[in-house]
BADREN-793183 format. One line per field, with one value per residue (C-alpha): residue number from 1; residue in three letters; x, y, z. Coordinates in Angstrom, 1 decimal. Example, Ala and Ser with C-alpha at 12.3 -4.5 7.8 and 13.67 -1.06 7.14 Angstrom:
// residues 2
num = c(1,2);
residu = c(ALA,SER);
east = c(12.3,13.7);
north = c(-4.5,-1.1);
up = c(7.8,7.1);
***
This chain:
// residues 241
num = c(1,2,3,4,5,6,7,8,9,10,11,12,13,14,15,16,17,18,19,20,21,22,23,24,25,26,27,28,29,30,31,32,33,34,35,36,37,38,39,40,41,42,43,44,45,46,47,48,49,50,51,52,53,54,55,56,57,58,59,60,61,62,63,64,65,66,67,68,69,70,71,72,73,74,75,76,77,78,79,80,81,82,83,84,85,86,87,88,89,90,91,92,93,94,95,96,97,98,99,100,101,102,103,104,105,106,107,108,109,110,111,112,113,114,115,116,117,118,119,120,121,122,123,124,125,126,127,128,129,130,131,132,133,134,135,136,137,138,139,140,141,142,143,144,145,146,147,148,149,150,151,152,153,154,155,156,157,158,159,160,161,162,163,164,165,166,167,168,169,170,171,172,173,174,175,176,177,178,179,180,181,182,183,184,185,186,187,188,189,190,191,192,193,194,195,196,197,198,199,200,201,202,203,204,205,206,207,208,209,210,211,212,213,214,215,216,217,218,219,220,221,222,223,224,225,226,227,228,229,230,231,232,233,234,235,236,237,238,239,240,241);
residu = c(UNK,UNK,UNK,UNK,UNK,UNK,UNK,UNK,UNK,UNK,UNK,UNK,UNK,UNK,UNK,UNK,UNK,UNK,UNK,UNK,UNK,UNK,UNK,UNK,UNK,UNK,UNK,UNK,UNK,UNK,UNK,UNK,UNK,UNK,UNK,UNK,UNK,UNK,UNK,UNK,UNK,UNK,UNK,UNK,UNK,UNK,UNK,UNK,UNK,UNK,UNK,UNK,UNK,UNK,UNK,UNK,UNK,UNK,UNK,UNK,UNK,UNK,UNK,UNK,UNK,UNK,UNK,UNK,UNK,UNK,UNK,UNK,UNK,UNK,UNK,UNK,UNK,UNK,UNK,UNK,UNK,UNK,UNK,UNK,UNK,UNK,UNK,UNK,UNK,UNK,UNK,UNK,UNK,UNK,UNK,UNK,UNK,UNK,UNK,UNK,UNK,UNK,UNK,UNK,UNK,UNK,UNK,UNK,UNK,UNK,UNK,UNK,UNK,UNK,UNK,UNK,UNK,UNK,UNK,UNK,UNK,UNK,UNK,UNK,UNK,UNK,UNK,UNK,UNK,UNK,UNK,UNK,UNK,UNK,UNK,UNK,UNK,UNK,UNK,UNK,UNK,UNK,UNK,UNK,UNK,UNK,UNK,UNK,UNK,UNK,UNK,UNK,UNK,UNK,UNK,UNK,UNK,UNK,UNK,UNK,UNK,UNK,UNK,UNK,UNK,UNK,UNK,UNK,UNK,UNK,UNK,UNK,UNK,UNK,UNK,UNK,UNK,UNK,UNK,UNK,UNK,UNK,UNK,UNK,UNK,UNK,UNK,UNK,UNK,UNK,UNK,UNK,UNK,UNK,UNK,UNK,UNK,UNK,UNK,UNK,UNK,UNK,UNK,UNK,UNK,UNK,UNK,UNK,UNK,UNK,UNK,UNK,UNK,UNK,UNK,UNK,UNK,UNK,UNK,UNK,UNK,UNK,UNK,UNK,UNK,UNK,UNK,UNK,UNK,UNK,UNK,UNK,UNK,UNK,UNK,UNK,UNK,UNK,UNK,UNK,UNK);
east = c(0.0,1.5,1.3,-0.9,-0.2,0.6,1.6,0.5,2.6,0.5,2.6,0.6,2.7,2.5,5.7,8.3,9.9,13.5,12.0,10.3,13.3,15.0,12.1,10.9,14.7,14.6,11.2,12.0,15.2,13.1,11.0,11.6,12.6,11.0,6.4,5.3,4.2,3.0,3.9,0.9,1.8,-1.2,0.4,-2.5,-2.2,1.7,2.8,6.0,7.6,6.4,4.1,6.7,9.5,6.6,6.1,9.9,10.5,7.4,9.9,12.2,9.9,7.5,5.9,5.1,1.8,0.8,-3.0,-2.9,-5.9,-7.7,-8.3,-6.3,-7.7,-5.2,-3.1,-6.3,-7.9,-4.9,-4.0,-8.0,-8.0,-4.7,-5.9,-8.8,-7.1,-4.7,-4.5,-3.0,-4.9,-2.9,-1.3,1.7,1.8,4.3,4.8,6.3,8.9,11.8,11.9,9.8,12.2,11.0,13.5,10.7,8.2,9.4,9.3,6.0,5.1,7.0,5.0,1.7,2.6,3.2,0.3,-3.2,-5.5,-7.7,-4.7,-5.5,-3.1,0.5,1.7,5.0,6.3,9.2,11.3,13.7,12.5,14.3,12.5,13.0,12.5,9.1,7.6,8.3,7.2,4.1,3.8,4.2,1.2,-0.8,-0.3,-1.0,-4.1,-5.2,-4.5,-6.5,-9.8,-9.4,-7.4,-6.2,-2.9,-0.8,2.3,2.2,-0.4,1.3,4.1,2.9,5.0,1.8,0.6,-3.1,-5.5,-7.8,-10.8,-10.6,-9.8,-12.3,-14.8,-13.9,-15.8,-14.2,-13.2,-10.5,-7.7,-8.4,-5.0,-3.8,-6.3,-6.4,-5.7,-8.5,-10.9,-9.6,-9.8,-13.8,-14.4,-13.5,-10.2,-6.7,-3.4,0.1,3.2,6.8,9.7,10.4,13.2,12.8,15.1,15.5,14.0,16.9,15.4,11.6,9.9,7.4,4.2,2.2,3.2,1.7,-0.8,-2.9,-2.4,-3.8,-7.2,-8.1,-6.9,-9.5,-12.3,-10.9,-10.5,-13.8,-15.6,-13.7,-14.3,-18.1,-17.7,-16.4,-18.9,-21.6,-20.6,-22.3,-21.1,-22.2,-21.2,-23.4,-24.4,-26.3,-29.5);
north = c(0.0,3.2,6.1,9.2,12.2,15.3,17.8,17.9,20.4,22.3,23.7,25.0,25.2,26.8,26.8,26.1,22.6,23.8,24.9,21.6,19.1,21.0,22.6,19.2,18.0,21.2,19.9,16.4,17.4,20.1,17.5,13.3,12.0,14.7,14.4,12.5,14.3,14.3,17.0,17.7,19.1,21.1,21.8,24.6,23.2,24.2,24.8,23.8,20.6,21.1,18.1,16.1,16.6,16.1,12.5,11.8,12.5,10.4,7.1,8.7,10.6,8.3,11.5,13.1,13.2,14.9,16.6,18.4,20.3,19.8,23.8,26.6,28.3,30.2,30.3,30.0,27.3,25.3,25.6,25.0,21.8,20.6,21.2,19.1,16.1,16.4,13.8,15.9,17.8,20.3,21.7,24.0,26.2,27.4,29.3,27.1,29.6,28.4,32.0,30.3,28.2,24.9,25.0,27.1,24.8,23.1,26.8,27.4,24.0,25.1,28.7,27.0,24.5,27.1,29.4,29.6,26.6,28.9,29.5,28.3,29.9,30.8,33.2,33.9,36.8,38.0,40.3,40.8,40.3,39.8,41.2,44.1,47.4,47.8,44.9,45.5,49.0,47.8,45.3,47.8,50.1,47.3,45.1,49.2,49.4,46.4,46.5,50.0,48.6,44.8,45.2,42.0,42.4,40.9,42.3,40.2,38.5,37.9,35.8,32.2,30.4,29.4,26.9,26.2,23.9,21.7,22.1,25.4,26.5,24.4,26.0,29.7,31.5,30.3,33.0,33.7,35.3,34.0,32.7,37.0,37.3,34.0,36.1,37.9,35.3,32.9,36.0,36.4,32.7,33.2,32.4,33.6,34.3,34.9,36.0,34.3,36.0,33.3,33.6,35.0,34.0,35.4,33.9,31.5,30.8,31.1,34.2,35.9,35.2,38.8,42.2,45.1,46.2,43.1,43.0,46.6,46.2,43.0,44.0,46.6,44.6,41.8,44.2,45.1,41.8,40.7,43.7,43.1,39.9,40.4,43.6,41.0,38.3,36.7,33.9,32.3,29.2,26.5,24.3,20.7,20.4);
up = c(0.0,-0.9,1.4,1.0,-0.9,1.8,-1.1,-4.7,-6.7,-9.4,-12.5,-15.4,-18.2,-21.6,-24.4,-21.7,-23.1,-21.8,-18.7,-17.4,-16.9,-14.5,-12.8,-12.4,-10.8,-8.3,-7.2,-6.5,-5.2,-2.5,-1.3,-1.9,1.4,3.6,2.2,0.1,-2.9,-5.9,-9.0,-11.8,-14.7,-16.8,-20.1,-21.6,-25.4,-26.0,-29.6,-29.0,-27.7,-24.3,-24.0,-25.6,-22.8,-19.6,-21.4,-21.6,-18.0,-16.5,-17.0,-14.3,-12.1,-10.4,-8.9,-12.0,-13.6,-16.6,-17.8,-21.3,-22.4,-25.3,-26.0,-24.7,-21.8,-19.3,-16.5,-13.9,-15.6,-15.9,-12.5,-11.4,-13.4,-11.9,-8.0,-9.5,-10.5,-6.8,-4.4,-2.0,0.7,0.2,-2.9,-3.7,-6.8,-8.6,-12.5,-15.4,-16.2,-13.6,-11.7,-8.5,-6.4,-5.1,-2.6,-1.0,-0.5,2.5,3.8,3.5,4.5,7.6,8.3,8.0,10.6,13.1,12.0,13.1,12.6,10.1,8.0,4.3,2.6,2.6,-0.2,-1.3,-1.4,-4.3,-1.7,-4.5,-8.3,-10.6,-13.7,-15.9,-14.2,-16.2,-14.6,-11.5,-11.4,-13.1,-10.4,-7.3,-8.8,-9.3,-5.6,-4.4,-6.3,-5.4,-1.7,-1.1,-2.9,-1.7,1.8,2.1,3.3,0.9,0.0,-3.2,-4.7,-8.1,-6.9,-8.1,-5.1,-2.9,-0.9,0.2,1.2,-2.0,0.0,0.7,-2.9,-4.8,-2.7,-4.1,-6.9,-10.3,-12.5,-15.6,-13.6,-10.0,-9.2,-8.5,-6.0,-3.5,-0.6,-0.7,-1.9,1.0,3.3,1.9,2.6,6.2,6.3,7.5,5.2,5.7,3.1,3.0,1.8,-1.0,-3.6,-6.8,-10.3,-13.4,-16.5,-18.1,-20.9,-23.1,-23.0,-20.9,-22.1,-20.7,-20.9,-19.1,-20.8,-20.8,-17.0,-16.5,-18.9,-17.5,-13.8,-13.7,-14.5,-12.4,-9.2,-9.8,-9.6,-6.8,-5.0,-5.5,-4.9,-1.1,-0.3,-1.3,0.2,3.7,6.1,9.6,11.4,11.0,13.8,13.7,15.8);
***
């Protein structure tokens, strides 16, 4: 009998076939021997040989499972399908791209152990990025615009290092674009959140595939919804008579 998944790692990937093999090392190296985990792969229909490498490297990596889907659908999608298909009770995220270290993950395993029992989510948090001066700046405006409407405390909502609980998350609203707002969403649901300082690389190799603009437009309708989402929102315990 094997053991139970503790950890499911989540990767959506899109066009990132040099990026997998030794993102997929780091996070076997992070974690065999100390949980037992799983990593899912979501490729979101790559065009190039993505899909092709993730099948290679299931002969050596027992832990490794692989979804592709059939149309092209996003980053939140991806990710929502892979916490689907997870065995783990709890699962760590983290973007394709190789900049999110998986050497953090026993981290933030760490700071929800020693957190409140309502803590549902631990969030990294990119201390020093390393992306073009453009990004980052875009990046600052936005995590300050979002703060002020939202206030959920969170000094970085972007950064895809993250861990929270399946339940938890399957039992948010579902929209395009939720993965930038889980703190808030968890916080609307009830539930508490903390940020990690988590290590932040640059890109090696691939390209980015957003620029700022896109953010902005569809930030703004995003912040938005979310924010009538929470001033609508009601909750109560519940007890059994």
């Amino acid at each position: 009998m094997t053991d139970p998944v503790q950890i499911s790692v989540v990767v959506p990937v899109f066009n990132e076939q040099d990026n997998v093999a030794p993102l997929i090392e780091e996070i076997v190296a992070a974690l065999r021997g100390k949980v037992e985990f799983e990593i899912v792969y979501v490729d979101d229909q790559s065009r190039d040989a993505t899909h092709d490498a993730l099948q290679r490297l299931k002969a050596a990596t027992p832990e490794l499972r692989v979804l592709r889907h059939v149309s092209q659908s996003g980053q939140s999608t991806a990710l929502r399908n892979g916490i689907k298909a997870a065995r783990g009770a709890w699962i760590a995220t983290l973007d394709g791209d190789g900049q999110n270290d998986p050497a953090d993950i026993p981290k933030l395993i760490a700071a929800r152990d020693a957190a409140s029992p309502q803590t549902r989510l631990i969030a990294g948090w990119r201390v020093d990025r390393q992306d073009s001066g453009s990004k980052r700046w875009a990046s600052k405006w936005a995590n300050a615009i979002r703060a002020r409407m939202l206030r959920d405390d969170t000094p970085d909502t972007g950064c895809g290092t993250k861990l929270f609980e399946r339940d938890a998350f399957l039992d948010l609203p579902y929209f395009d674009h939720m993965h930038r707002y889980l703190p808030a969403l968890m916080q609307r649901a009830g539930w508490q959140t903390i940020s990690v300082p988590v290590n932040h690389r640059a890109r090696s190799t691939g390209v980015s595939k957003y620029n700022n603009l896109n953010r902005a437009l569809v930030g703004i309708s995003d912040l938005r919804g979310v924010g009538w989402l929470i001033r609508r929102s009601k909750r109560t315990a519940v007890e059994e008579l």
